[in-house]
DOMARMI-15794 format. One line per field, with one value per residue (C-alpha): residue in three letters; x, y, z; residue number from 0. Coordinates in Angstrom, 3 decimals, always signed. Layout:
code = c(Ala|...) $
xx = c(X|...) $
yy = c(Y|...) $
zz = c(Z|...) $
pos = c(NUM|...) $
END
This chain:
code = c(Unk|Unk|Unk|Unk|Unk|Unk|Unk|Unk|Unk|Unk|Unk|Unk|Unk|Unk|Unk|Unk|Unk|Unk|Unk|Unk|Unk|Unk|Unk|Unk|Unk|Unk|Unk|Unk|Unk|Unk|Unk|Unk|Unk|Unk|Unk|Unk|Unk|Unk|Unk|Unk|Unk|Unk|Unk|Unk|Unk|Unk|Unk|Unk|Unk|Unk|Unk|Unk|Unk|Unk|Unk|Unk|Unk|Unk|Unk|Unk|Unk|Unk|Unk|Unk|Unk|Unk|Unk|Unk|Unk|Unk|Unk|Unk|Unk|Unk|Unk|Unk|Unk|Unk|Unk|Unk|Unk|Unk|Unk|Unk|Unk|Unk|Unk|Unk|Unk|Unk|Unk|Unk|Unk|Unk|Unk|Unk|Unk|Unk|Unk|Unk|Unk|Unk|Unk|Unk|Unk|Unk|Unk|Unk|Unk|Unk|Unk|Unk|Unk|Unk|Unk|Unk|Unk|Unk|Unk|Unk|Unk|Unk|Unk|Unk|Unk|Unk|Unk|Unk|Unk|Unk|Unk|Unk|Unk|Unk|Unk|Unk|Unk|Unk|Unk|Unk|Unk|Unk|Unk|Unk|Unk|Unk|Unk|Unk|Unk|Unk|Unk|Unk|Unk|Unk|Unk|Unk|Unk|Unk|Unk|Unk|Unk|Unk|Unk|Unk|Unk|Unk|Unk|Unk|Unk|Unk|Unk|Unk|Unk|Unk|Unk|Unk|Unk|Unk|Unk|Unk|Unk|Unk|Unk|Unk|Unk|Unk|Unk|Unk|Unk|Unk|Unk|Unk|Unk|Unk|Unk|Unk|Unk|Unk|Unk|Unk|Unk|Unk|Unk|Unk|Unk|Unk|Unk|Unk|Unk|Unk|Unk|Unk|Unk|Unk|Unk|Unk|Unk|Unk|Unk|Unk|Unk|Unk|Unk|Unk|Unk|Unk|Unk|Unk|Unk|Unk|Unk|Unk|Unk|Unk|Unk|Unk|Unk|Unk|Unk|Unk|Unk|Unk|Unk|Unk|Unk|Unk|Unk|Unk|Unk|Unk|Unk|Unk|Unk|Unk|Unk|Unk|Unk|Unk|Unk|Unk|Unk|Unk|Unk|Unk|Unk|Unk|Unk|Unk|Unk|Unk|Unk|Unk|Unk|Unk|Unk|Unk|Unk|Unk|Unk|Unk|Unk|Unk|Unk|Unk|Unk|Unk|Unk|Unk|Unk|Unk|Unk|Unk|Unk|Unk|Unk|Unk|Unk|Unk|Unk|Unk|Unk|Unk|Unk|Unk|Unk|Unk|Unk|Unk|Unk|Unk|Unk|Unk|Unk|Unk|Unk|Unk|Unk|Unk|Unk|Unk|Unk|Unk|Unk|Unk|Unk|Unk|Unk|Unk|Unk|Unk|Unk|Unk|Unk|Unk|Unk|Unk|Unk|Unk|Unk|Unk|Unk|Unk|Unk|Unk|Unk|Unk|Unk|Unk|Unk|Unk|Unk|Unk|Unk|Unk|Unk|Unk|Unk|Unk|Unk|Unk|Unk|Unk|Unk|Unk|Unk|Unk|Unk|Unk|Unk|Unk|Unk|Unk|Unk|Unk|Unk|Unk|Unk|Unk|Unk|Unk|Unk|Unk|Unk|Unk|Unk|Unk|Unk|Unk|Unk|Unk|Unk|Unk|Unk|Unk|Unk|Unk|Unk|Unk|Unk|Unk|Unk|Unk|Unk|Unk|Unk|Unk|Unk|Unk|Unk|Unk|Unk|Unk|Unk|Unk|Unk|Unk|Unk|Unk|Unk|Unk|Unk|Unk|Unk|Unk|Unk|Unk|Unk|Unk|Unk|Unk|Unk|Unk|Unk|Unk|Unk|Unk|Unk|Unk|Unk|Unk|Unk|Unk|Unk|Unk|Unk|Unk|Unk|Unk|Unk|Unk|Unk|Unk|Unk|Unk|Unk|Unk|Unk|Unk|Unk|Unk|Unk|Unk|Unk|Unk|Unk|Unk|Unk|Unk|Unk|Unk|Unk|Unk|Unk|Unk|Unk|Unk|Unk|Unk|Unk|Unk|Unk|Unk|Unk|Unk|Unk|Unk|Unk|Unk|Unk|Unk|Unk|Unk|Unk|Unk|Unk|Unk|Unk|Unk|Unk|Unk|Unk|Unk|Unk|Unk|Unk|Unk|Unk|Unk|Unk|Unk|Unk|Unk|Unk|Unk) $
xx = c(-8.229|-10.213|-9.821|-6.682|-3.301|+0.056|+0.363|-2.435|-0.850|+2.558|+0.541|-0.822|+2.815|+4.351|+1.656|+1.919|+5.886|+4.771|+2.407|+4.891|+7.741|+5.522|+4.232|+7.819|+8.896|+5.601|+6.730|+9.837|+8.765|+6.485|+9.136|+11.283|+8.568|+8.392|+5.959|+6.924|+6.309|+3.080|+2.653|+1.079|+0.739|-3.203|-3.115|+0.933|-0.424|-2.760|-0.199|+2.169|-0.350|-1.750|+1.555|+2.705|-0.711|-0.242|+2.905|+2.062|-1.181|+1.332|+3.941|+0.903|-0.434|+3.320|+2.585|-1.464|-0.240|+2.800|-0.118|-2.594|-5.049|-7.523|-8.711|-7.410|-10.724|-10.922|-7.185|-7.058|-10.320|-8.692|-6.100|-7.629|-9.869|-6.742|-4.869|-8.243|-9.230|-5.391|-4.333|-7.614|-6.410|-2.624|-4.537|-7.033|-3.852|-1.512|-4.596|-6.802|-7.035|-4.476|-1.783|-1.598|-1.750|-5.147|-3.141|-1.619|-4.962|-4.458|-1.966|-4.297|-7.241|-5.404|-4.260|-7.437|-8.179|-5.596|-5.486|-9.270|-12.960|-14.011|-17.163|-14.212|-12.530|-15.023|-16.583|-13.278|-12.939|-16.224|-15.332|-12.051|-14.352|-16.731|-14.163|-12.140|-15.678|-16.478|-12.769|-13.431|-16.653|-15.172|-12.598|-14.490|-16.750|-14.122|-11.149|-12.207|-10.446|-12.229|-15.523|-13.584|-11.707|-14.622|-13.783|-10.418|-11.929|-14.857|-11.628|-9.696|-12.636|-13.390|-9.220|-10.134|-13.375|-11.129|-7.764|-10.122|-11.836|-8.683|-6.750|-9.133|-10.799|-6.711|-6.477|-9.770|-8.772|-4.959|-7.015|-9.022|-5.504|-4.373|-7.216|-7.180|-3.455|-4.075|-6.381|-4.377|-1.597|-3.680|-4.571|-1.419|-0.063|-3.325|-2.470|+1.001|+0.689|-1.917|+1.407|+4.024|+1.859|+1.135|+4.972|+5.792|+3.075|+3.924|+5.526|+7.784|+10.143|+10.221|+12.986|+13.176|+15.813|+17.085|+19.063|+22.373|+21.790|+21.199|+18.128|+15.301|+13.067|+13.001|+10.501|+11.365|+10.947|+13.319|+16.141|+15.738|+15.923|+19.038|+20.585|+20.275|+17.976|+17.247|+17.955|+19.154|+17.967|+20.960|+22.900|+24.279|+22.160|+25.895|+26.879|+23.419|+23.554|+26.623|+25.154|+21.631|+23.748|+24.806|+21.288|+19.799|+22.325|+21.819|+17.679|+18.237|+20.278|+17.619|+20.073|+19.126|+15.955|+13.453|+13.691|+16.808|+17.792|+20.057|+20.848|+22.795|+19.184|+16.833|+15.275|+14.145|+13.635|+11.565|+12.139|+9.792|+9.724|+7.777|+6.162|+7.076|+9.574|+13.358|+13.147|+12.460|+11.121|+12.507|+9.949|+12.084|+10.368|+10.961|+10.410|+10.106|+6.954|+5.613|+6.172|+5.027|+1.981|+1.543|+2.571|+0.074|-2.338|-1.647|-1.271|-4.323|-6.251|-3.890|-4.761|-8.151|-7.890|-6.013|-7.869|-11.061|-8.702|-7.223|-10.917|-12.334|-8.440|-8.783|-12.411|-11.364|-8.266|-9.849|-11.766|-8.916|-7.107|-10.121|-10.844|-6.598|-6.785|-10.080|-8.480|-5.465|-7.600|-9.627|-7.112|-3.791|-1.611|+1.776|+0.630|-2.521|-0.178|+2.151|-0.689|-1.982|+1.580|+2.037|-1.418|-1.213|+2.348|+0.919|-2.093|+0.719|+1.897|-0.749|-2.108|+1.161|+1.163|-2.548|-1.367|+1.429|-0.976|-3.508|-0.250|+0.924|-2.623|-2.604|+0.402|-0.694|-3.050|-0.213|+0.985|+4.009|+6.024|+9.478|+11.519|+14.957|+16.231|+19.251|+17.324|+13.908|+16.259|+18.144|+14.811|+13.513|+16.568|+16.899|+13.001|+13.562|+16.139|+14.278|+11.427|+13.294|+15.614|+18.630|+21.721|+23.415|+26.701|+25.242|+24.361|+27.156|+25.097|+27.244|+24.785|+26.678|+23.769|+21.667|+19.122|+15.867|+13.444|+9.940|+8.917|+5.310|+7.114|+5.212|+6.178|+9.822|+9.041|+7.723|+10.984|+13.874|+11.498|+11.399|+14.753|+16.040|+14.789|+16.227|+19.622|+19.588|+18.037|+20.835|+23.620|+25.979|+24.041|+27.394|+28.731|+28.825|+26.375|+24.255|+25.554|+23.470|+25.077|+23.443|+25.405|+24.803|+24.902|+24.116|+20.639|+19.898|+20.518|+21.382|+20.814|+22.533|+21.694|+24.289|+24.997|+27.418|+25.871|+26.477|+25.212|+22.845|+23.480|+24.223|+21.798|+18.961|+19.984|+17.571|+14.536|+15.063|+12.089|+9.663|+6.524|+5.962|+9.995|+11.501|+14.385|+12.938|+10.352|+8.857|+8.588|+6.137|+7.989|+6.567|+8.850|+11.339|+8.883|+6.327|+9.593|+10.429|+6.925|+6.836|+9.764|+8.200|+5.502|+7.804|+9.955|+12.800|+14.470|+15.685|+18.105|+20.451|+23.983|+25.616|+27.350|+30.016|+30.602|+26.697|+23.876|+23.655|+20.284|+20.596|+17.215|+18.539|+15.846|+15.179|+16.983|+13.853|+10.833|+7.665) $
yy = c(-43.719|-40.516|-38.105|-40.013|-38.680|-40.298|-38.843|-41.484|-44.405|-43.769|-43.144|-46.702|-48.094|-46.793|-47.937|-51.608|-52.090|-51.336|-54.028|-56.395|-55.569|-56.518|-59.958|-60.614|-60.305|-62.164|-65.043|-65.354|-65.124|-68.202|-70.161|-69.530|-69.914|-72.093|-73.213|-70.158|-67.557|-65.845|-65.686|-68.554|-70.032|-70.780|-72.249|-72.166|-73.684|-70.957|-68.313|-69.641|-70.387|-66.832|-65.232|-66.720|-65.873|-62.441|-62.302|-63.374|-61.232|-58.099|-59.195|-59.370|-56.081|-54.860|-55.730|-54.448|-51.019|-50.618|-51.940|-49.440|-52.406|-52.412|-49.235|-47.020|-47.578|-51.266|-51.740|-49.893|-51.859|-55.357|-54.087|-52.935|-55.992|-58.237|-56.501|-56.899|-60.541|-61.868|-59.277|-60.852|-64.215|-63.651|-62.218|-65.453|-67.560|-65.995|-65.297|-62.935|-59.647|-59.588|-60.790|-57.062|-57.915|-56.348|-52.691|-53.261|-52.621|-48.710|-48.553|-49.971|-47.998|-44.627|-44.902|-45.802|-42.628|-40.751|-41.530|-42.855|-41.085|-41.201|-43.384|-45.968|-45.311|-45.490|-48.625|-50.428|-49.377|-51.007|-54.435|-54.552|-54.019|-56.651|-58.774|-58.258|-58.558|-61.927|-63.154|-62.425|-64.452|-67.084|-67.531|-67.557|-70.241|-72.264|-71.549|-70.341|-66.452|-64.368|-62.072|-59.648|-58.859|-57.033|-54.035|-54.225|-55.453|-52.042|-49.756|-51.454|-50.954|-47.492|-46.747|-47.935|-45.318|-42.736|-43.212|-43.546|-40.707|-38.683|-39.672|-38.751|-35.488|-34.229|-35.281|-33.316|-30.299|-30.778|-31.203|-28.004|-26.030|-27.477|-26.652|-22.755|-22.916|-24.109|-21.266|-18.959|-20.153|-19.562|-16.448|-15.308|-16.219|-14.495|-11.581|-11.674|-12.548|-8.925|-7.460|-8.671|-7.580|-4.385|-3.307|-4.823|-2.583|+0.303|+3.464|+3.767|+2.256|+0.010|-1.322|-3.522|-3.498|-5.402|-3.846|-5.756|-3.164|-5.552|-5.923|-8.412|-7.535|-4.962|-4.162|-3.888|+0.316|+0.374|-1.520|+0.336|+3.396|+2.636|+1.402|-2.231|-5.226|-6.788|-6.726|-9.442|-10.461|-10.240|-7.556|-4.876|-1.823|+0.202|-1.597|-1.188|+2.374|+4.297|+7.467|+6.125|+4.429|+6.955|+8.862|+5.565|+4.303|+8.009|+8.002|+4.351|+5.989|+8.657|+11.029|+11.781|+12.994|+10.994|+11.850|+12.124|+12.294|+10.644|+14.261|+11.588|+9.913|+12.046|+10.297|+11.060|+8.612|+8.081|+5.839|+4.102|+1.563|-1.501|-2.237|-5.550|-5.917|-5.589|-4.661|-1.073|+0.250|+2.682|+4.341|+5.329|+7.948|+9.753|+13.174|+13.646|+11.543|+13.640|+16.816|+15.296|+14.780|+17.905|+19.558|+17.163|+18.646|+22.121|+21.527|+19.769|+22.930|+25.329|+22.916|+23.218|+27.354|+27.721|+25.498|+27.678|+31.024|+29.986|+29.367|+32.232|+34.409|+32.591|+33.763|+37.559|+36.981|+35.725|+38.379|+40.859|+39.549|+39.082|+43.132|+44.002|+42.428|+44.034|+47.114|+47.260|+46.011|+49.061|+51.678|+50.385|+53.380|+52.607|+53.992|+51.461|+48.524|+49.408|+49.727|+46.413|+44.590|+45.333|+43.689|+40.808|+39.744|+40.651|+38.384|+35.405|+35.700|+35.573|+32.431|+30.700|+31.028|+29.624|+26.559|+26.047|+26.464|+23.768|+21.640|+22.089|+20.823|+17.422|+16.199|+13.430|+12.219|+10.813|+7.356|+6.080|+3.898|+1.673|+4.132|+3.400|+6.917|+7.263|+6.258|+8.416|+11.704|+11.152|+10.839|+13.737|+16.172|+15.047|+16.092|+19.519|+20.598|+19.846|+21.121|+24.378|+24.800|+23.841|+23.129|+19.613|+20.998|+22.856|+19.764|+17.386|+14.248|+12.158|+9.053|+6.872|+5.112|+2.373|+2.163|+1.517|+3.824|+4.589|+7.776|+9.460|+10.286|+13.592|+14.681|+13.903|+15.358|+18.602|+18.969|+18.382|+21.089|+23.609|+23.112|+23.060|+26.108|+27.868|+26.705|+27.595|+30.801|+32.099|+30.227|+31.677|+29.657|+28.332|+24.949|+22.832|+25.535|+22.933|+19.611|+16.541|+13.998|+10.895|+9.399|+6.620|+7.676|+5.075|+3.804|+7.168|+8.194|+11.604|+14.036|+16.802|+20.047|+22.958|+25.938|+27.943|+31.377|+34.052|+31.838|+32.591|+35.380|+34.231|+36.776|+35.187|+31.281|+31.543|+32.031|+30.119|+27.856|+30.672|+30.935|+33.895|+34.549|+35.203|+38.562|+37.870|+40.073|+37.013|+34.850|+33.648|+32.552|+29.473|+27.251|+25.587|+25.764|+23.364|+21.493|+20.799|+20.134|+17.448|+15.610|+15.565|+14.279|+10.960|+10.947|+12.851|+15.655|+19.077|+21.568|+24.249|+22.492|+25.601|+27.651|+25.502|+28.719|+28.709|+27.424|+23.938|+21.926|+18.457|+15.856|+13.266|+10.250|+6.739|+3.785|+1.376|+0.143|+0.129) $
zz = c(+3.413|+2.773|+5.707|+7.076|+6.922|+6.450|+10.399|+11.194|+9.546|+11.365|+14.642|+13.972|+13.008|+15.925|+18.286|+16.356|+17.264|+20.510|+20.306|+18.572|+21.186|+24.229|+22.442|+21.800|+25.350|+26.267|+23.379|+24.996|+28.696|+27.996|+27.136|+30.209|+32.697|+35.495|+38.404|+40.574|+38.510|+38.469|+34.541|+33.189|+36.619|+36.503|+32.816|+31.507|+28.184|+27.527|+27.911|+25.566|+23.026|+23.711|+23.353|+20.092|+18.371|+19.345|+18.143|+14.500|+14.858|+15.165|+12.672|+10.113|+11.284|+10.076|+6.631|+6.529|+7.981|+4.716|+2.623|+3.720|+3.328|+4.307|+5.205|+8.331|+10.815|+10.334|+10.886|+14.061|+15.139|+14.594|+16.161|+19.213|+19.426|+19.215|+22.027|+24.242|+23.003|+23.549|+27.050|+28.231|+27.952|+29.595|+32.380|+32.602|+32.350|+34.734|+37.978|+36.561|+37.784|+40.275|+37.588|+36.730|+33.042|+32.634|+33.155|+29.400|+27.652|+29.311|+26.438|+23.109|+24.708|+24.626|+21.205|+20.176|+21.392|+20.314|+16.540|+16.540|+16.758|+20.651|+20.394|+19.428|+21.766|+24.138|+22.879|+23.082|+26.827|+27.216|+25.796|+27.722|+30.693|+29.878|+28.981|+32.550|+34.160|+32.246|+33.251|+36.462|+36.612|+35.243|+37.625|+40.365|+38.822|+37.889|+40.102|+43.127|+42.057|+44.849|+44.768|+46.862|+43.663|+41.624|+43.456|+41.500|+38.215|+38.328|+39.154|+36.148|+33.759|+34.873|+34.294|+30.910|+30.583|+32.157|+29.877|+26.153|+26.905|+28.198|+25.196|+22.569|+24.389|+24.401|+20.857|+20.102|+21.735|+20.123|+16.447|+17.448|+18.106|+14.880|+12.809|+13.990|+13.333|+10.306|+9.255|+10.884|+8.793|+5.786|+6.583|+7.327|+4.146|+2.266|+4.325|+3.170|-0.482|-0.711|+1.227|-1.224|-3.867|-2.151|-1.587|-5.135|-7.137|-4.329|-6.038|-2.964|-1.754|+1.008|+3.280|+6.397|+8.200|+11.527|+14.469|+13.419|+9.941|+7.865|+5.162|+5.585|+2.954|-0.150|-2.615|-6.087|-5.731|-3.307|-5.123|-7.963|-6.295|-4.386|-7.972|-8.095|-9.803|-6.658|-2.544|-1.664|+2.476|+4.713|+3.113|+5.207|+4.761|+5.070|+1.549|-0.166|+1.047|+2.448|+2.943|+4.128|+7.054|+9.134|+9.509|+9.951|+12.802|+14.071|+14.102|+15.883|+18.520|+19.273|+17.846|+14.480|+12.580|+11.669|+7.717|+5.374|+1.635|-0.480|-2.676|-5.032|-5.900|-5.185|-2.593|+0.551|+3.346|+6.685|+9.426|+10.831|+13.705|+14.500|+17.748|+19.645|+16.570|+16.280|+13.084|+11.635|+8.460|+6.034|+3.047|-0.206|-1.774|-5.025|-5.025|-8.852|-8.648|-6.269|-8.394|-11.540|-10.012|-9.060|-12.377|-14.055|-12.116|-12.672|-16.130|-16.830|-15.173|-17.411|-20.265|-19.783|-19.254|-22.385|-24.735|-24.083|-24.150|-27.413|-29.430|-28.249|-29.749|-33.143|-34.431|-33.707|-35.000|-38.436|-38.557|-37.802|-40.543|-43.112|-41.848|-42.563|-46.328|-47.623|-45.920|-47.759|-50.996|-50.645|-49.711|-51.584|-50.817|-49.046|-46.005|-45.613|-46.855|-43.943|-41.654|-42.592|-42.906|-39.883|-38.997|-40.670|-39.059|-35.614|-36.253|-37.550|-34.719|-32.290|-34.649|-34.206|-30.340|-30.507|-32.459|-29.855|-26.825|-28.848|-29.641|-26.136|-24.265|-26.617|-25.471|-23.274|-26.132|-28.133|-27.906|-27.300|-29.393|-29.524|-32.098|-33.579|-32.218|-34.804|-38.478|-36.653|-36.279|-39.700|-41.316|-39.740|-40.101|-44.177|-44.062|-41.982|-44.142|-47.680|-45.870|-44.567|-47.744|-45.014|-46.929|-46.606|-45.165|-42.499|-40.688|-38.948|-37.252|-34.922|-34.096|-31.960|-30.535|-31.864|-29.031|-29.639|-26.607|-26.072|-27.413|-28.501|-32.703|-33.084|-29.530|-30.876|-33.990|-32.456|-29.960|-32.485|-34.897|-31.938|-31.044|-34.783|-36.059|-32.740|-33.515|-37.294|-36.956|-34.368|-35.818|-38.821|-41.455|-42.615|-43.529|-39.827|-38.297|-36.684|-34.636|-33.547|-31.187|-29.959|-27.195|-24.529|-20.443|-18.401|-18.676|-20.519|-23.997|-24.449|-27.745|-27.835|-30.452|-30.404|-32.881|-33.923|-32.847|-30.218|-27.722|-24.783|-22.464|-18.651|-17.625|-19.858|-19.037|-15.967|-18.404|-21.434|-20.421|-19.329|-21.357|-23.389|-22.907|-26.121|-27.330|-30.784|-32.594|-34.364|-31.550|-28.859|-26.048|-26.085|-28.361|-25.547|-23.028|-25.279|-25.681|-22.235|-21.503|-24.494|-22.942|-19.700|-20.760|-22.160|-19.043|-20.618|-19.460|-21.668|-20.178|-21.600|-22.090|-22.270|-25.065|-26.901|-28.136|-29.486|-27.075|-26.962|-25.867|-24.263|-24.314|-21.595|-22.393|-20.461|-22.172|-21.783|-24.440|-23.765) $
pos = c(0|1|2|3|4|5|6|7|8|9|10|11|12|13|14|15|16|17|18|19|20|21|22|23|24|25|26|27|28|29|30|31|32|33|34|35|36|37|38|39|40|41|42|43|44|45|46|47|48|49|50|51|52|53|54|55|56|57|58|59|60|61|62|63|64|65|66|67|68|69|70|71|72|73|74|75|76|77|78|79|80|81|82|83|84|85|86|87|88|89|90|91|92|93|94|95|96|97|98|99|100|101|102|103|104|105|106|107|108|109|110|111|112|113|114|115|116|117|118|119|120|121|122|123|124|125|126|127|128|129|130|131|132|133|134|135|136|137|138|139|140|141|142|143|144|145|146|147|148|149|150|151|152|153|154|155|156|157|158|159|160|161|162|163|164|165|166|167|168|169|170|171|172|173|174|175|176|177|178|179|180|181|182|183|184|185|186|187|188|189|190|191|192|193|194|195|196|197|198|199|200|201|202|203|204|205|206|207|208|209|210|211|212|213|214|215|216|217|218|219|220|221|222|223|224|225|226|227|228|229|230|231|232|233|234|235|236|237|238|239|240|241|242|243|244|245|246|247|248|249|250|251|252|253|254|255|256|257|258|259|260|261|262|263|264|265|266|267|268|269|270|271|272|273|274|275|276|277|278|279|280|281|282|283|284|285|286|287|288|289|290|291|292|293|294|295|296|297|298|299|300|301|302|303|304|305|306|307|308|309|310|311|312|313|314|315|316|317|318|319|320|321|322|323|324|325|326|327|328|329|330|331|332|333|334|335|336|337|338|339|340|341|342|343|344|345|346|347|348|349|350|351|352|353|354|355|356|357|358|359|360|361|362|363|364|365|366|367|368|369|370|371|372|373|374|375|376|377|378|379|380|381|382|383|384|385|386|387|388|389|390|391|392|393|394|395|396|397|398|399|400|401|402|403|404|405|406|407|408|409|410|411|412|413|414|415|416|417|418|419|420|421|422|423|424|425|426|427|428|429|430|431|432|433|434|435|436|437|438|439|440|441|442|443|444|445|446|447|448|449|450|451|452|453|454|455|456|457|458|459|460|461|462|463|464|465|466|467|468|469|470|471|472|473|474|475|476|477|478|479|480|481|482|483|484|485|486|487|488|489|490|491|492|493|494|495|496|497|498|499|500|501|502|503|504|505|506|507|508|509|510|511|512|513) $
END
């Protein structure tokens, strides 16, 4: 059975009740025949006989082929014999040639053809034509069947040439179509799978859409940035998205831009169409990934800038301070002391924004990890305050979140200390002076760190995050803008809540481990 299909075997069955119907009919013909008729007329005997073998013959041929024993080539050869040996022998028994019997070999010959190689085929067509040829001889031996027929018996045989090797060239070139189908087929669906996988690992979104407005196919990107798990084919692109509709049935029209943006998302979107196609294409982009990008970028130069900058500050600096204390060792009147006071906090302060520029360019070199976010900021603020001499009451913590994010810990540790000492240096330093909040939003989880101070001017909102901004004499300017740049750098987000009445930070972070 190897290289034969269940097709072949149903080709074979079908071909088999048409044998089995026509030795039926022939069966029951034989028994209804009489002198006048032209079947049977030169031997009656031999045609019933004939007809009744055949009939069994096919009935057994029933139970080989649901078998599929024995194998596929020798079935179909018996077969094809049988129907040559036995459609040989009507037509010797009912006239020979000119009975017309000799025409139901066409049949056999072409589905030896059709389902079989073509030298079978062709060597079939040969034996029916020796057989009719032989038949033929016969009968005009033996009773008188005239010589003026061979011209009939050579056109029968050569029908048989003609119809085998019709039957199996159209079945070779229908194989050849199927084959190239076939690998087409493959190919397509290679081509498709790199596609799916493509779109799915794609950071943008990606949307097709039908003229009806209604989605065929959506990549993971673009269901998550429209707000939902999955896209389901065949929903309406004006329920998915309401506000996406309108430019999109506008750009169909020819009366609309080709671009728009979804201000509620952040997305922007381009149409596209596709030729010979009803269907057109929309690309979700995010524009956040775009910019982080291009921050990374500029920050890795500026990393690289200010890592050099800062080694070649501290070694001066060292030796501006070694040069201050030896100074104020050797000359310890209260005029040198002020001189090098004033040196020595100048240089603290110039080796403190050096540690935040070095602290600042390792940020991407940390780790990330799944941290409890309520026990990780308890522990830390118990620690700050020991650490800072903070007393107890000064803190109220409001933790109303259990989630469990992922987070690089010193990146954490470093915002909630830059924001921290902010707060408590500006606030009143009183009982309930500082307030933590943990809260849930969404798919976000929001901290929120607010004071009890003055609050932040409108007019210096603008430039909290500036670097080297700061209205204090002991600061660098660089404390919220390393914090923002931390939380970046772990997909969060830190803004200025606003004075509630002292300034209050938010850190708006991703609910999701890692």
């Amino acid at each position: 059975m190897s290289g034969y299909f269940p097709s072949h075997w149903r080709s074979l069955d079908y071909f088999n009740l048409y044998r089995l119907t026509l030795a039926a009919a022939l069966s029951f013909t034989s028994l209804l025949l009489t002198s006048d008729w032209p079947l049977g007329s030169q031997n009656p005997g031999l045609f019933k006989i004939a007809s009744f073998v055949y009939l069994l013959c096919s009935a057994l041929f029933v139970i080989a082929i649901r078998a599929r024993w024995p194998t596929f080539p020798f079935q179909l050869s018996v077969q094809i014999l049988c129907d040559v040996v036995f459609i040989t022998l009507l037509s010797s028994s009912s006239g020979g040639v000119t009975s017309g019997l000799g025409l139901l070999l066409l049949v056999p010959l072409s589905s030896a053809g059709l389902i079989g190689s073509g030298r079978v085929a062709l060597f079939f067509a040969a034996v029916a034509a020796i057989s009719m040829l032989l038949m033929h001889s016969y009968g005009v031996l033996h009773w008188r069947a005239s010589t003026n027929d061979f011209l009939q018996v050579a056109l029968l045989s050569l029908s048989y040439f003609v119809v085998a090797w019709l039957a199996h060239f159209l079945t070779r070139r229908a194989l050849i179509y199927e084959h190239a189908a076939q690998e087409k087929a493959i190919e397509l669906a290679r081509i498709n799978r790199i596609h799916a996988v493509a779109a799915g690992d794609s950071p943008d979104g990606v949307l097709a859409v039908d003229a009806g407005g209604h989605i065929t196919y959506g990549n993971p990107q673009a269901a998550k940035l429209l707000g939902y798990e999955t896209l389901q084919p065949g929903t309406r692109l004006q329920d998915a998205a309401p506000s996406l509709y309108a430019p999109f049935s506008a750009w169909l029209k020819r009366k609309g831009p080709q671009s728009a943006s979804l201000p509620e998302r952040s997305v922007n979107v381009r149409f596209l169409s596709l030729e010979n196609s009803s269907e057109n294409l929309l690309l979700l982009e995010d524009p956040t990934r775009a910019e982080s990008l291009a921050r990374q970028i500029k920050l890795a130069a500026l990393g690289r800038l200010t890592l050099s900058i800062a080694h070649e500050i501290r070694n001066p600096l060292s030796a501006i301070s070694h040069a201050a204390q030896l100074m104020g060792e050797e000359n310890p009147d209260e005029e040198t002391l002020k001189l090098t006071t004033i040196i020595r906090n100048n240089v603290q302060r110039l080796d403190h924004m050096v540690q935040d520029i070095l602290a600042l360019n390792r940020r991407d070199r940390q780790e990330r990890e799944n941290l409890a976010l309520a026990p990780f900021i308890e522990t830390w603020i118990r620690e700050w305050r020991q650490a800072e001499e903070i007393p107890e009451n000064a803190v109220i913590m409001e933790m109303k979140n259990t989630a469990t994010l992922c987070f690089a810990p010193q990146h954490l540790r470093q915002i909630l200390w830059n924001l921290s000492r902010n707060a408590w240096r500006h606030s009143r330093q009183q009982p309930g002076s500082l307030r933590y909040s943990l809260v849930e939003w969404g798919q976000s989880v929001v901290l929120e760190i607010a004071d009890d101070g003055p609050g932040v001017p409108e007019e210096n909102q603008s430039r909290l995050f500036e670097p080297f901004y700061t209205t204090s004499a002991q600061g660098t300017g660089l404390g919220l803008y390393i914090a923002r740049e931390l939380a970046d750098a772990n997909d969060a987000r830190l803004e200025f809540a606003g004075n509630r009445p002292g300034a209050c930070f938010r850190l708006t972070m991703t609910n999701r481990t890692c």
